[in-house]
N, C-alpha and C positions, 0 to 999 in steps of 0.2 A: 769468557773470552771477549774480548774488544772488540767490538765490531768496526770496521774501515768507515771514514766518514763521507761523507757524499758531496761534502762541502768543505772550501779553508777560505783562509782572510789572509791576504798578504797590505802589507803598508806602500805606500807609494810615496814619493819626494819627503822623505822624512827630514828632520833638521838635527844636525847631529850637537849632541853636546860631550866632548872629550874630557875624560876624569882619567888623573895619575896620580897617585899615594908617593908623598918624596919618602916617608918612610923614616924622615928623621926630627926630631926638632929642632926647632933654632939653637944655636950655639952662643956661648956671651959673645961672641963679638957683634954679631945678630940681635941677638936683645938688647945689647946696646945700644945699637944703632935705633932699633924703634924705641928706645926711651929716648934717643935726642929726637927723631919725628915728630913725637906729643910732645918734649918741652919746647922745639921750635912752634909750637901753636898750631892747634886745632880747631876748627868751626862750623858749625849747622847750616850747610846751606840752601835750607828750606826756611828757616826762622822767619816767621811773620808769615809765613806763606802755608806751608801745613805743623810747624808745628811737631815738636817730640820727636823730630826725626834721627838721623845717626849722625855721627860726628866726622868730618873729612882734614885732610890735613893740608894747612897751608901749601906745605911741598905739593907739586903735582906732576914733579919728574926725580920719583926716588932712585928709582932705578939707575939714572944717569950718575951717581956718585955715593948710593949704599946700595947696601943688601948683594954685593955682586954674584955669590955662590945660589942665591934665591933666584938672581935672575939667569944666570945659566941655566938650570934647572927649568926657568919657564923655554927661554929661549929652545931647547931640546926638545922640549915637548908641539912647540908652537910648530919645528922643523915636522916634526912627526906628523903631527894633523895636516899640514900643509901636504904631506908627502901622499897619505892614507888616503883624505877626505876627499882635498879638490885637486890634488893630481894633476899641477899645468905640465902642459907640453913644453912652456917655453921655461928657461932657465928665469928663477924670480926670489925675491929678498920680501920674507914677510920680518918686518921687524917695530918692535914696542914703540911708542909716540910717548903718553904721557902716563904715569903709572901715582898713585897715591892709597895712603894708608884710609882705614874705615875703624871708626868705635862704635859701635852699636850698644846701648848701655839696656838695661832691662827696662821694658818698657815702651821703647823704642824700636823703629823698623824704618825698613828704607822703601817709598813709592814704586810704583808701577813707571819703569824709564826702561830705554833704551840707550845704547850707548852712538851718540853721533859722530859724522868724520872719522870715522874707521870701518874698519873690514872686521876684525874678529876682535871679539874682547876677553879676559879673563880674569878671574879670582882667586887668591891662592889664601886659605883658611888657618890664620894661625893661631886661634884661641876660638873652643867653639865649645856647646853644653848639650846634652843630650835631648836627643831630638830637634837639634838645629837645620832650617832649612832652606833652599831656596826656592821660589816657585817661578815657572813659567807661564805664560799666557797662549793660550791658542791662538794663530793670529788668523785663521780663519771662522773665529766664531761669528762675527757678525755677518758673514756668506752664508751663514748654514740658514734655511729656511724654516723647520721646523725644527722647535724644541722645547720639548718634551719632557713631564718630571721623569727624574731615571732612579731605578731601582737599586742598582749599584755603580759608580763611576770606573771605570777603566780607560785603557788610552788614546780609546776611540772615540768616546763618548763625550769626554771632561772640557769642560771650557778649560781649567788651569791642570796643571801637573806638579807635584812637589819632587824634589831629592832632597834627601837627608845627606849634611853634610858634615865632615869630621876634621880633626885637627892635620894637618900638615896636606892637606888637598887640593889639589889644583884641578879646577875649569876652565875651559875655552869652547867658545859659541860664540855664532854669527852676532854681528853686534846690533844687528835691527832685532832681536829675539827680544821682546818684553818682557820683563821678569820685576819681581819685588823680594823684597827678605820680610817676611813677617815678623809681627810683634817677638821682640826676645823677651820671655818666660823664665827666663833664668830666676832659681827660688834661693840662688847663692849670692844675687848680686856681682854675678862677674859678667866685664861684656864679651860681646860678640867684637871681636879683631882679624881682618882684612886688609890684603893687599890686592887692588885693583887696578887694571890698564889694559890699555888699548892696542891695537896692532894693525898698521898701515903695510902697504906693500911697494917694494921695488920691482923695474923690471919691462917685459916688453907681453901686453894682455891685447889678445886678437889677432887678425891677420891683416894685412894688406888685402887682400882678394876681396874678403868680405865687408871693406869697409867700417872696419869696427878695429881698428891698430891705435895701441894709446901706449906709450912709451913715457914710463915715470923714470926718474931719475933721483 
């Protein structure tokens, strides 16, 4: 029989990251559209700097004039975490800024960044290979005083944490969260394909009383 434990670990200010399965794939009017994406032109914008990175596309507001049943899809979901996660009191408009495609080719990986001038960012995976990932960074590692080699990593312990990610997936995380996409491994030569953006908000954040009332328009 099991004995009752004497001790538990509970998590405290956790940071959340939101995953929803659309459940379908692109449809040709879809895949059409990101074949004009790539032939409107594509570019590294690390080159000279690190080198082998992933590919981005000139567009950097897709959303504003393709893909619109993709972006509903985000749009709903962004509704959701808004609603779930941070919960305002006051009536508010979280809505996308600048949204852009990602090739990642084998070989290739995307740096340790965050996303700036936003509030929450997201990813939506439309071409991915097995064992595809994204990782996160602790952003308290350099606080922690002592550390120590560990015998096994878990969620307590890890400077980084991976998700394995799959085709038609959509993320959203706070946009100051560090993350990288590791080397793509791909043994087929196909790449890793991404829709990524940003997301600012509308609305009236704080009170009067407390001094802290900021009214975006």
């Amino acid at each position: 029989m099991k004995q009752p434990s004497d001790y538990h670990i509970e998590g405290i200010f956790p940071h959340p990251v939101y995953f929803a399965n659309r459940g379908l794939d692109l449809d040709s009017t879809e895949e059409a559209e990101i074949k004009d994406i790539i032939e409107e032109g594509m570019y590294d914008p690390r080159e000279g700097e690190y080198g082998g990175g992933n590919w981005t596309s000139h567009n950097s507001y897709i959303f504003n004039t393709k893909l619109k049943k993709l972006k509903e899809f985000c749009e709903k979901h962004i509704d959701t975490y808004v609603k779930e996660i941070l919960n305002p009191r006051e009536e508010t408009n979280y809505y996308i800024t600048q949204s852009w495609f990602n090739i990642t080719k084998p070989g290739e990986w995307h740096p340790h960044h965050a996303h700036a001038n936003s509030i929450l960012s997201g990813v939506f995976y439309i071409s991915t290979e097995e064992d595809d990932k994204i990782t996160w960074l602790d952003p308290n590692s350099k606080e922690k005083e002592l550390q120590s080699e560990t015998m096994e990593f878990n969620m307590w312990n890890t400077p980084e944490w991976s998700f394995t990610v799959k085709n038609n997936l959509l993320l959203l995380f706070p946009s100051w969260m560090v993350h990288y996409v590791p080397v793509n491994e791909s043994a087929r030569n196909e790449p890793r394909k991404t829709i990524a953006f940003n997301i600012f908000a509308k609305g009236r954040f704080g009170t009067t009383m407390k001094r802290n009332e900021l009214i975006l328009s």
